[in-house]
N, C-alpha and C positions, 0 to 999 in steps of 0.2 A: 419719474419714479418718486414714490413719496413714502417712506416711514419714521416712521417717531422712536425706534427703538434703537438701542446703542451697544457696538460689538464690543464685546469687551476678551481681553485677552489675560489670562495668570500666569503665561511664561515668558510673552515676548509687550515688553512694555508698549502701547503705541498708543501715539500719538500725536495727532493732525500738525502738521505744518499748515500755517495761515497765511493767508496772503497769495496774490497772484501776480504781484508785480513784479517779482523778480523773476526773471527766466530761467535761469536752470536750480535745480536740487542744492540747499548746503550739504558742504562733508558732516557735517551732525548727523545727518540721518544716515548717516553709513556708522558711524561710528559709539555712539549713543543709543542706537537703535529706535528711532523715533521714524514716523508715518513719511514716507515721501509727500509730497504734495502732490497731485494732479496735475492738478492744474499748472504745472510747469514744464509740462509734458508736452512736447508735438506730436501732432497724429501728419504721418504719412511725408515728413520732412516740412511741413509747411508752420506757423504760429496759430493755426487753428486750436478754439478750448477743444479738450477735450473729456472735460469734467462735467460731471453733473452731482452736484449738492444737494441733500436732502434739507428738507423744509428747517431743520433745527441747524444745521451746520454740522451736522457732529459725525458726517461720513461722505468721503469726497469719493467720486466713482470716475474709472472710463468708462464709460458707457457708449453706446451707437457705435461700436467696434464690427465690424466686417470682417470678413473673410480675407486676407492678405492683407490686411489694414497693419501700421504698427503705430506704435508709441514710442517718442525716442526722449529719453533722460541724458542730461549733460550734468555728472559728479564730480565731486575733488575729494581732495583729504584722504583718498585709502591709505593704507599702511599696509606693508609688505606684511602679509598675514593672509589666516583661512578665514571666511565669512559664510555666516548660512544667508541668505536670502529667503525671506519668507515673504507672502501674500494673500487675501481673501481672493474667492473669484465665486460668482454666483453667473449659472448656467441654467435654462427651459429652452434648448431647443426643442422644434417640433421636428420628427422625421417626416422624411418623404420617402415613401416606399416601404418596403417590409426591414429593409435595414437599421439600427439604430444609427443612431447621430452620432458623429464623432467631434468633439471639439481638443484644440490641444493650443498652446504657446508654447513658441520660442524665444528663450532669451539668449541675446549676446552682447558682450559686454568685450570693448576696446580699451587698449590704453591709448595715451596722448600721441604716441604715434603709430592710429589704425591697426594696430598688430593684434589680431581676436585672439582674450586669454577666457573666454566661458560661451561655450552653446549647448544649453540644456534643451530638451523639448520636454513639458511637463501635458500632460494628460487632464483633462478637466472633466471632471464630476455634472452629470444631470442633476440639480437639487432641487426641480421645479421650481425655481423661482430666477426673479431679474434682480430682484432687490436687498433685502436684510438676512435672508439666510445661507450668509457665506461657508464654503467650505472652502480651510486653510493648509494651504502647499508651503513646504519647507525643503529646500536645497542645499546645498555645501558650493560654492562657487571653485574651492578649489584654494591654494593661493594666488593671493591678486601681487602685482608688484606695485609700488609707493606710486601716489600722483593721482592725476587726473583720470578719468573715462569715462565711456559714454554707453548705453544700454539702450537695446533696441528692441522692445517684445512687437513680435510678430504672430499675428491672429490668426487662427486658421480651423476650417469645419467641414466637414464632410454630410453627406445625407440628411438635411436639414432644409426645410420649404424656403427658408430666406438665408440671407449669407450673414446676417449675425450670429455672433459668435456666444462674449460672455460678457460680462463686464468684472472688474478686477479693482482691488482698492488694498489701501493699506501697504504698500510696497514696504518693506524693511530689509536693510543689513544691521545685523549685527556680526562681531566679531564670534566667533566658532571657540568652544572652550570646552571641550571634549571632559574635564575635569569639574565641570559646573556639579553644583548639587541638583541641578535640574536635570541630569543625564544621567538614564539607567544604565548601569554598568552590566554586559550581560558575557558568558557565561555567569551569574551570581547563584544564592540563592531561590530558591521557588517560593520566597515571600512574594506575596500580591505587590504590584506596583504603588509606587505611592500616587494616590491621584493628586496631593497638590502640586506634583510636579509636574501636571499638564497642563499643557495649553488647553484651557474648555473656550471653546465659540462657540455661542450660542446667543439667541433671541428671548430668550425665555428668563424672564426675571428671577424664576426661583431656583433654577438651573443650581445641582447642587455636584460638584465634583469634589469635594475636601471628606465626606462622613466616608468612605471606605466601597464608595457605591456611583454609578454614573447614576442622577435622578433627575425627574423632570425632564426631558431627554427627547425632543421632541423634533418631525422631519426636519432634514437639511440641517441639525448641527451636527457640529463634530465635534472629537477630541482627540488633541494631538501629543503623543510622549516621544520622547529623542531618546534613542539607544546609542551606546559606543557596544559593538561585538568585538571584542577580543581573542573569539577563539571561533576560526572558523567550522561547523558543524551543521550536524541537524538540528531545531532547533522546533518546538512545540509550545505552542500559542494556546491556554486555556482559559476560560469566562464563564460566566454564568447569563442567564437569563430571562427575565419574567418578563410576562403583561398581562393586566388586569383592566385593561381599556371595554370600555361599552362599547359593544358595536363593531371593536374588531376582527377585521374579515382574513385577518392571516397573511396578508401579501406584503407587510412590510420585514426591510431585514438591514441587518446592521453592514453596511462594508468596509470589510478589513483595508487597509493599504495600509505594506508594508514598503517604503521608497528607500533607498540605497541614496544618500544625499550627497555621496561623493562621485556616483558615475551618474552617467548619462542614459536614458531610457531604459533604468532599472527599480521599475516599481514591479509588485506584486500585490495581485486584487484578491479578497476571496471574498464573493455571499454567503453572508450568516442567515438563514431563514430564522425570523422572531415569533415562536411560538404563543399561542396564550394558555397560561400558567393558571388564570383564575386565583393568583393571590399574587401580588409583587413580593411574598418573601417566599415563592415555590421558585425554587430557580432551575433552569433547564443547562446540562455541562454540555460548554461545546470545544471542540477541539481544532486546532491547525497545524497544520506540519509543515515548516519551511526546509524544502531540501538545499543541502549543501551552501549554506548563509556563508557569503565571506567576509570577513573582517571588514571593519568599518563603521561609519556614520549613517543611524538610518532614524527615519521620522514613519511613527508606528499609528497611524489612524483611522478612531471607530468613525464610521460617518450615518447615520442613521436616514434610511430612504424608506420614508413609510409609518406608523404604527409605533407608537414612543415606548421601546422597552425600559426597564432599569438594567442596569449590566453592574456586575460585581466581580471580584476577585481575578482581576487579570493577573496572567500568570502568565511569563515565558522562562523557557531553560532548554538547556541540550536533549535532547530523547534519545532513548538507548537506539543505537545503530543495529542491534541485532532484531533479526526476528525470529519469531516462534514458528519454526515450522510443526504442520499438520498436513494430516490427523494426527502422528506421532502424539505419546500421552504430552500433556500438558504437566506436567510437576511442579511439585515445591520448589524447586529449582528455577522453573522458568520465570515464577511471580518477580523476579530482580529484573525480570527486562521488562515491567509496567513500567508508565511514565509517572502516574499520578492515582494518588488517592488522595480523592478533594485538592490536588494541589502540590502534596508530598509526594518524593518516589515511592514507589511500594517496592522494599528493600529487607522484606522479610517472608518466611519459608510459604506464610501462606496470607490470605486479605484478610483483616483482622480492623479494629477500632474505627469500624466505620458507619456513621452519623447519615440520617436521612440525605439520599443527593448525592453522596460519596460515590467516587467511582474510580476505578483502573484501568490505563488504557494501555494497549497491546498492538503492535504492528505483528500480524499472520500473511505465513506464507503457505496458502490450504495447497495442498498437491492434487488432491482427490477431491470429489464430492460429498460434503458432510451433510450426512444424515440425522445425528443424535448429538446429544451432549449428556454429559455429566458432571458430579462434582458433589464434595462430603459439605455438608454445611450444618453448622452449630448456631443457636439461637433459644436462648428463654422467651422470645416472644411472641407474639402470635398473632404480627402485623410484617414480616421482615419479609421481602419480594428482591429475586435480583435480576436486571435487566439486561438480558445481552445483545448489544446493538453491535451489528458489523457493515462497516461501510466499505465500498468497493474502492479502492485508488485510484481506477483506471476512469470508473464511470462515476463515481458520487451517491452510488444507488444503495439502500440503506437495505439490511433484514433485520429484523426484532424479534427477540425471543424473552419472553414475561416467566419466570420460575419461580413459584411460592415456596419458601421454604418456610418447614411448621414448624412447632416447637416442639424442640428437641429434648428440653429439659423445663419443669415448673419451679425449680431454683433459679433465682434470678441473679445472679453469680453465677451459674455454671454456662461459661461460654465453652467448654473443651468435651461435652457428648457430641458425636456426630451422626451424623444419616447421611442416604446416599438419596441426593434429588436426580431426576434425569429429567429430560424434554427429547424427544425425538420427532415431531411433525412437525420440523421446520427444512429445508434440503440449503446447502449454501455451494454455489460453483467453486472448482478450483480457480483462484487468482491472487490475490495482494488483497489484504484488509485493514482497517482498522479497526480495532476491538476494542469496547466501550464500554466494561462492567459498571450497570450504577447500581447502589444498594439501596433500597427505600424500607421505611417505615410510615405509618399516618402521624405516630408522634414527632419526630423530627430526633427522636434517639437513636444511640445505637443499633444495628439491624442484624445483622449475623457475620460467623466467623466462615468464610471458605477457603477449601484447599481442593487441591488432586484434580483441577480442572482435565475433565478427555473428552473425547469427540469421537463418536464414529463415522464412517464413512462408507459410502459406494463407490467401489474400484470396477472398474471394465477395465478386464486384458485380454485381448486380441491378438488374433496373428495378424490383423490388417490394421497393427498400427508400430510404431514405436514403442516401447512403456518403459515408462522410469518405475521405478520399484523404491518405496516409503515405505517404513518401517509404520506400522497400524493394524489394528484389527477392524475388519471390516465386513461386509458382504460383496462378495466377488460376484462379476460375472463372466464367465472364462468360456470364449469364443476360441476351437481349436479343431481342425477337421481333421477326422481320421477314418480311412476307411476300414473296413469290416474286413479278418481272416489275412490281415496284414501287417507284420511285426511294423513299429514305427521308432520314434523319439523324443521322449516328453520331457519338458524341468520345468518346475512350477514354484517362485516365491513363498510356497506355505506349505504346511505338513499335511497328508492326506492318511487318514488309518487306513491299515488294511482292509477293514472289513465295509469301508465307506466307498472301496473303489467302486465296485459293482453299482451300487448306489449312485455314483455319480457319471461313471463313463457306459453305465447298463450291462446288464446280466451275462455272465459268461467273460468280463473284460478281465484283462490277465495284463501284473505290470512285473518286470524280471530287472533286477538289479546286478549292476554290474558288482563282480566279486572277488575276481584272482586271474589275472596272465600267466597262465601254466608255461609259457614260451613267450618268445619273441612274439609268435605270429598268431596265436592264441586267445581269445579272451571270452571269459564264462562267463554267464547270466544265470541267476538264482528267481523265481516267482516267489520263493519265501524271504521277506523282507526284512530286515534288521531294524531292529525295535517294532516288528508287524506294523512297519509304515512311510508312507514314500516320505522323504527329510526334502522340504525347503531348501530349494538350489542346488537340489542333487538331480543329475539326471540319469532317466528310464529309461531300459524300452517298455513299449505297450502295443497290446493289441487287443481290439474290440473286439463283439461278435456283431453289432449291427454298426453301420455309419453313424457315427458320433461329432458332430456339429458344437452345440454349447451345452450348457450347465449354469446355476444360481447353487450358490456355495456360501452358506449366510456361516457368521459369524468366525470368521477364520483369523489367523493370525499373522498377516503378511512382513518377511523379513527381509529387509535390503540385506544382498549380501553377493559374492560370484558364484555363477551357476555352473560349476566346474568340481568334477571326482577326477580323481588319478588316483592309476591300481597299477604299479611294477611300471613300466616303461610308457604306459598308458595316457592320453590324456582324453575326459569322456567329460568334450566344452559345449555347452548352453548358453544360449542367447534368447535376448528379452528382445531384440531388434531388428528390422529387414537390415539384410546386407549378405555380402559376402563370406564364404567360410575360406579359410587358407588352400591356394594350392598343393596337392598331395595328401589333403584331409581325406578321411573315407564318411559314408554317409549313406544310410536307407534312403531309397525311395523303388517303391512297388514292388514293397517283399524280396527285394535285391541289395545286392550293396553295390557301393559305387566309391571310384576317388575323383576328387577334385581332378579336372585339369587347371591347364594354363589358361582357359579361354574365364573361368570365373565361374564359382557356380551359389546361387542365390539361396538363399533360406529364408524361412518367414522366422516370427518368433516362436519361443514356447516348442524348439526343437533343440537337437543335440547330435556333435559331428566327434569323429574321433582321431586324433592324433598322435603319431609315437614319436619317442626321443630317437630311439633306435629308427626310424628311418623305413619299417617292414616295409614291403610290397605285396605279399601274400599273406594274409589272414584269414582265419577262421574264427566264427561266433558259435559258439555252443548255447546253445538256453537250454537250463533244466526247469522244465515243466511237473511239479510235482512229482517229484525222482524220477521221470523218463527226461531224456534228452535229447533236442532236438537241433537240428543246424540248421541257423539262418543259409548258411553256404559260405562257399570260401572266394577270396577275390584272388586270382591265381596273378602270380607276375608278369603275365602278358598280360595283363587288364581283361581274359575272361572269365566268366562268371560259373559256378556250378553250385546248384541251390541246394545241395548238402556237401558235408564234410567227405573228403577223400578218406577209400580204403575203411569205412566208418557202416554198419549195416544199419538199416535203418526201415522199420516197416511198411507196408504202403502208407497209412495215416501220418509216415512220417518224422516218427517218432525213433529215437537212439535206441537199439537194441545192443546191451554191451555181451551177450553171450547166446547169440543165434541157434537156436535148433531147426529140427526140419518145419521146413514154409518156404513163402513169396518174402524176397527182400530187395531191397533197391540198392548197389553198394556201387560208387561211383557214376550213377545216374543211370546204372542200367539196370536192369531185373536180372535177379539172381534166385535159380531155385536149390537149399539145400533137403535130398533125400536123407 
């Protein structure tokens, strides 16, 4: 292997140990933090080199390392102390098969007598290359105890045409100093990182990490920052992004690792896909979310595979733990659970001073299927666009929604007129999101003021399913069979008018509200409704004139709440869900009443069972139908049934006759004639 170019490192000092004559490693290089040598190294227990030199001298490698192969180092001089151990390691396996290649090292590390105190397995990076463009792995060993020991890295590959592995250079210990100025201290501030306090490796001469910006930034470097976490949390990773490369074809991206340098086989990877920007100062916000970080020592690194972007403004901090559930409105209230505007939390009523690129991000928990969006936005100018990107948690899979907002006012100081923007043709599944307000302008100034962020929704509720009930307005569609000429039992999450029944459950449908237990065993139904209209979680009876299936019910107002009336000793309970109604309940089914037994008896949803305190066994339903009054029938105490009210006249069509003259009447189920 041959290059002429030189790693260079701005947080961990290194530098080559010369010479080969001596066989094992000085304690200086544990302690100092200077380059192991190689060349001091056995591969495989034997005095074989196992170093390869570059033409200049200036980077000593293992190379021609195999698969089970090792490297064994014999050290002195530790000090009873924590050490990171850091490394380059440059990797191009080829796969075999459809699988990628896996490459990893193991290190273990003895004291003078055999007793293993460190077995890390570290993970290794494809960087297509053999040679000069290292990427660098940083560990915590832990504490070592005073004295001598010996270190064994062992090679190892999976799905790969040959059993080489990687080759590795630059070994170092240094001592661990959690208090260094070179260690981000985090929970902190949502100041951007300081980039001189990375480690940049890179090949690339002009390679610039100190102006406030990764630049020059080209495949196979990296850059590496050491966090102390302090408070264990969620914790959200933000950056920027451009390219303005000729030619590029999009497939290159940055990857995250985030390594835990105090435990063992605790890295976390994420792909950044690196868009092109067409200008390096158009920068694209991307976000990460580390769930539940624990305290500790961790080495945070960009590693560039692909397509040289510039990367800006790293940010990390806690993220609010809450989410925003939806459709439920969105309010001034909820903008305190964004993470970031450009950076800052957004910790005020609504998104305000925000500069081309700015943006707010939001963890949603959608219930429903979202239809629409809205949101009041204020703007003198007549370039202000805001972008809402929601990403799925589960899958990665993004929607995008583009809203121009015009100008609201030609005073160039009035940011506080509003208007109401909407978007509606976009649809988003219920699931987990993340939410991505950016604001843009073409000048790179301020873009507009919004608040009162809502969403609409498409709700299906069914009796063939479970539903959980969110408070939103939305468009229903209410799946509920009922057949025709047959009292039933309805409760519905939202208001219905009276004069919309017909309209929705078809011509002739008749809904009777429960109203007053004149007794124990008693209880009246009214078709004239209080406030002329069925109330949200209260339940009905109903009955259609034709078989009634579904309905589409746009724009309604759905409200979680329990679907339960009580009238005197009554209870008249609604359910959203399959299951069982209580033993000794009573309950319609086929223009009949019925009680529960002991055996169980099922309901679908979007019905209604009734229950007393008192304990009856015989009851009677009365419905007044437009001042005549009718009997569902009475459930007698021997559990049988008579389909009207006892002693009670009633005329053929069935109807309550409360002062009979001569005619045909039905009075205890039989025909009665009075002359």
């Amino acid at each position: 292997m041959k290059t002429n170019k030189i790693i260079k490192s701005l947080l961990l000092t290194v530098a080559l140990a010369g010479g080969a004559s001596n066989t094992w490693a000085e304690s200086q290089a544990m302690i100092a933090g200077t380059a192991l040598d190689v060349t001091k190294a056995t591969k495989n227990g034997d005095e074989t080199a196992v170093a390869t030199k570059t033409s200049n001298n200036s980077v000593t490698y293992i190379d021609g390392m195999k698969n089970t192969n090792t490297a064994t180092f014999q050290l002195t001089g530790f000090a009873n102390q924590n050490y990171n151990l850091s490394f380059g390691a440059a990797s191009n396996p080829q796969k075999s098969g459809t699988d990628e290649p896996t490459v990893s090292l193991n290190f273990k590390i003895y004291d003078n007598n055999s007793n293993l105190e460190v077995d890390r397995d570290v993970t290794i990076y494809n960087n297509a290359t053999w040679d000069d463009q290292f990427a660098y792995y940083t560990f915590n060993t832990g504490t070592l105890t005073a004295g001598d020991k010996k270190m064994v890295i062992t090679y190892s590959s999976t799905g790969v045409t040959s059993d080489y592995t990687c080759n590795v250079a630059n070994i170092v210990f240094k001592a661990s100093d959690i208090n260094s100025n070179n260690v981000i201290s985090l929970p902190s501030t949502t100041a951007a990182f300081d980039l001189a306090k990375a480690t940049a490796v890179t090949t690339h001469s002009s390679a610039n990490v100190s102006n406030g910006y990764l630049d020059y930034y080209q495949a196979g470097n990296n850059v590496t920052f050491f966090l102390n976490v302090t408070e264990a949390a969620d914790y959200v990773l933000s950056f920027g992004e451009s390219n303005n490369t000729s030619g590029y074809d999009g497939t290159g991206y940055v990857l995250v690792v985030l390594d835990n340098m105090d435990s063992n086989n605790s890295t976390i990877t994420n792909s950044v896909a690196v868009p092109y920007t067409s200008s390096w100062t158009a920068y694209v916000n991307k976000y990460l979310f580390f769930e539940n970080l624990p305290t500790g020592n961790y080495s945070l690194k960009f590693l560039l595979v692909g397509g040289g972007p510039r990367v800006t403004t790293i940010k990390m901090c806690k993220k609010s733990s809450t989410f925003v559930t939806l459709p439920a409105t969105f309010t001034n209230d909820d903008y305190s659970k964004g993470t970031f505007n450009d950076g800052t939390y957004v910790d005020n009523s609504n998104l305000d001073s925000f500069k081309d690129g700015g943006t707010a991000t939001y963890l949603l928990d959608v219930k429903y299927n979202l239809n629409a969006l809205s949101f009041s936005g204020a703007t003198p100018r007549t370039d202000a666009k805001a972008t809402f990107t929601f990403t799925n948690l589960s899958t990665s899979a993004e929607t995008s929604k583009e809203v121009t907002i015009s100008q609201t006012s030609t005073n160039s100081s009035d940011w506080s007129t509003y208007q109401t923007f909407t978007a509606s043709d976009f649809s988003l599944a219920a699931g987990q999101y993340q939410l991505v307000i950016t604001m843009n302008s073409t000048s790179g100034q301020y873009t507009a003021n919004v608040k009162d962020l809502k969403f609409g929704a498409t709700v299906a509720l069914s009796e063939d399913a479970t539903n959980t009930i969110y408070d939103c307005t939305a468009d229903v569609t209410l799946t509920r069979s009922i057949s025709k000429d047959m009292w039933s039992t309805i409760v519905l999450p939202f208001d219905i008018e009276s004069d919309a029944v017909e309209t929705i459950f078809g011509t002739g449908a008749k809904v009777a509200e429960l109203t007053s237990s004149s007794n124990a065993t008693t209880l009246n139904f009214t078709t004239t409704l209080t406030d002329n209209k069925m109330k949200a979680n209260q339940p009905y009876a109903i009955k259609v004139a034709t078989d009634f299936t579904s309905a589409t019910i746009d724009n309604v107002t759905i409200i979680a709440g329990t679907p339960t009336q009580t009238v005197g000793n009554w209870n008249f309970v609604g359910t959203y869900e399959n299951g069982t109604i209580p033993d000794g309940s009573y309950y319609f089914s086929s223009n009949k009443l019925w009680q529960a037994s002991s055996t169980g008896i099922r309901m679908k949803p979007f019905r209604a069972y009734f229950n007393s305190a008192s304990g009856a066994r015989e009851i009677k339903f009365l419905i007044d139908e437009d001042g005549q009054t009718t009997a569902l029938g009475t459930l007698r105490a021997d559990g049988s049934m008579s389909t009207q009210a006892e002693g009670m006249f009633y005329s053929i069509s069935g109807q309550h006759i409360a002062k009979p003259t001569k005619g045909l009447y039905i009075v205890n189920g039989k025909k009665v004639i009075i002359k």
